[in-house]
TORKOL-4160 file (C-alpha; in steps of 0.2 Angstrom, whole numbers, padded with zeros to 4 digits, m for minus):
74
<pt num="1" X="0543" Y="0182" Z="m0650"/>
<pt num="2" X="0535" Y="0166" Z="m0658"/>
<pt num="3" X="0543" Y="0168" Z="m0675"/>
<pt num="4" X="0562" Y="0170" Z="m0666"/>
<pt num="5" X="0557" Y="0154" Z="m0656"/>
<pt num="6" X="0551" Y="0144" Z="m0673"/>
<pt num="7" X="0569" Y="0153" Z="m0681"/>
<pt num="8" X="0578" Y="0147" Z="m0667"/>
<pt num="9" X="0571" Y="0129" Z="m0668"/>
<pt num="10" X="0575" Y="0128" Z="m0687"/>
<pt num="11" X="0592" Y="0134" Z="m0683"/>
<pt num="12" X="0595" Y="0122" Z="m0671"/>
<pt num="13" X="0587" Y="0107" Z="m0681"/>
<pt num="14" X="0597" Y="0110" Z="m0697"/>
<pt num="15" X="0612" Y="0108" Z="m0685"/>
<pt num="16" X="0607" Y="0093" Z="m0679"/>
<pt num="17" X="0602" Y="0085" Z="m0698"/>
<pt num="18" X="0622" Y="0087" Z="m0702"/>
<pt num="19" X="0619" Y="0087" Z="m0721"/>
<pt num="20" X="0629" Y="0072" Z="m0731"/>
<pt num="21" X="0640" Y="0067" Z="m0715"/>
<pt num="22" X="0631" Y="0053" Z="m0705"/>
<pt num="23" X="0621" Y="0062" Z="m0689"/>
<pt num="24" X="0633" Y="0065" Z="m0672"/>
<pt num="25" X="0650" Y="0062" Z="m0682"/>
<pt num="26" X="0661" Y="0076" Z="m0683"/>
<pt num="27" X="0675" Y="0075" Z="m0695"/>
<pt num="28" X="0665" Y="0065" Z="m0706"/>
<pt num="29" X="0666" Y="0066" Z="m0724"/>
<pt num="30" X="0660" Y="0054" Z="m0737"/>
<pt num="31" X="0675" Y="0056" Z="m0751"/>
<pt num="32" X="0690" Y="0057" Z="m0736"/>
<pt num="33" X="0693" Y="0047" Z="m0721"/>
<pt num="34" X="0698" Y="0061" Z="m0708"/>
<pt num="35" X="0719" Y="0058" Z="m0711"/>
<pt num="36" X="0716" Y="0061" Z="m0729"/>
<pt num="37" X="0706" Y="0077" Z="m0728"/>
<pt num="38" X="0721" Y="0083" Z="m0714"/>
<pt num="39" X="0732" Y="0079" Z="m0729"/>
<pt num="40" X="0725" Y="0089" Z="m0741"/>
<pt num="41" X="0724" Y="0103" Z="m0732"/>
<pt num="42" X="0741" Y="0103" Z="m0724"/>
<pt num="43" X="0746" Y="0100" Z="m0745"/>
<pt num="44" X="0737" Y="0115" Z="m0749"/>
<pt num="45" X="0740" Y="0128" Z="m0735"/>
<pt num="46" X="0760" Y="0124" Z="m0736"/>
<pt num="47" X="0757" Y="0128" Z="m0756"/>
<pt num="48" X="0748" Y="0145" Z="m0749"/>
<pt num="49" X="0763" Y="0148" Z="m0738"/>
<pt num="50" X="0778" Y="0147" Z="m0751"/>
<pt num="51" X="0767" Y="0157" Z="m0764"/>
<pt num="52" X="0762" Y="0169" Z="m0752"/>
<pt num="53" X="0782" Y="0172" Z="m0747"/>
<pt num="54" X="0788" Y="0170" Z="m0765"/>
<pt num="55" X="0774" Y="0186" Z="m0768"/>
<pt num="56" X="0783" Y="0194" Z="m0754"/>
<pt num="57" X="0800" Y="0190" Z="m0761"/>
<pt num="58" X="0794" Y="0197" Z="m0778"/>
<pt num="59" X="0787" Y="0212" Z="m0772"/>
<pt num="60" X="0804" Y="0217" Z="m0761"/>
<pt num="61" X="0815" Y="0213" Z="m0776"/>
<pt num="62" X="0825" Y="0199" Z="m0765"/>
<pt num="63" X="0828" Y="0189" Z="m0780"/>
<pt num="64" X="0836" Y="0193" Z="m0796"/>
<pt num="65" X="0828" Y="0196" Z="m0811"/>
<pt num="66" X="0829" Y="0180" Z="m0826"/>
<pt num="67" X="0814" Y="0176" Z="m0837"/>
<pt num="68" X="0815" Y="0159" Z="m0828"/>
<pt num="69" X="0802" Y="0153" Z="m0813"/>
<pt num="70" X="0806" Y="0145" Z="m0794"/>
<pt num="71" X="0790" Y="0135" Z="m0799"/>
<pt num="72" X="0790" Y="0116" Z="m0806"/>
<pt num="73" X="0778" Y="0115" Z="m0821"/>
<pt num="74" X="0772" Y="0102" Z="m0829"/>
C-alpha cells in the first residue's frame, strides 16, 4: 500500500513539472505559438487524408493506369 501511495505521488508530480512548457499552461510549446502548432497539424492531417484516399483510389483501380503521378514533386 505504501509503495502504490509513493507511485501515485510521483505520477501525479511529474504531471504537475510539465516538462519544457512553463508550469500550468496548456498548449504551450517553446518552438510554436499555439495557432502555428494548429497549422501544422491541420497541414499534415489534410496531407494524411488525400494520401490515405489516393491509396484507396489505387487499390480500387478508379484511376487509369499512366506511368505519371497526381503528386507535385520537387
Amino acid at each position: 500500500m505504501r509503495k502504490l501511495s509513493i507511485l501515485g505521488l510521483f505520477a501525479i508530480s511529474s504531471f504537475a513539472v510539465g516538462g519544457c512548457a512553463r508550469p500550468f499552461e496548456i498548449g504551450w510549446t517553446p518552438a510554436y505559438s499555439l495557432g502555428e502548432r494548429g497549422n501544422l497539424i491541420a497541414r499534415n492531417w489534410d496531407l494524411e487524408g488525400k494520401m490515405t484516399q489516393d491509396d484507396i483510389d489505387s487499390l480500387l483501380m478508379l484511376r487509369p493506369l499512366t506511368g505519371l503521378t497526381t503528386w507535385k514533386l520537387r
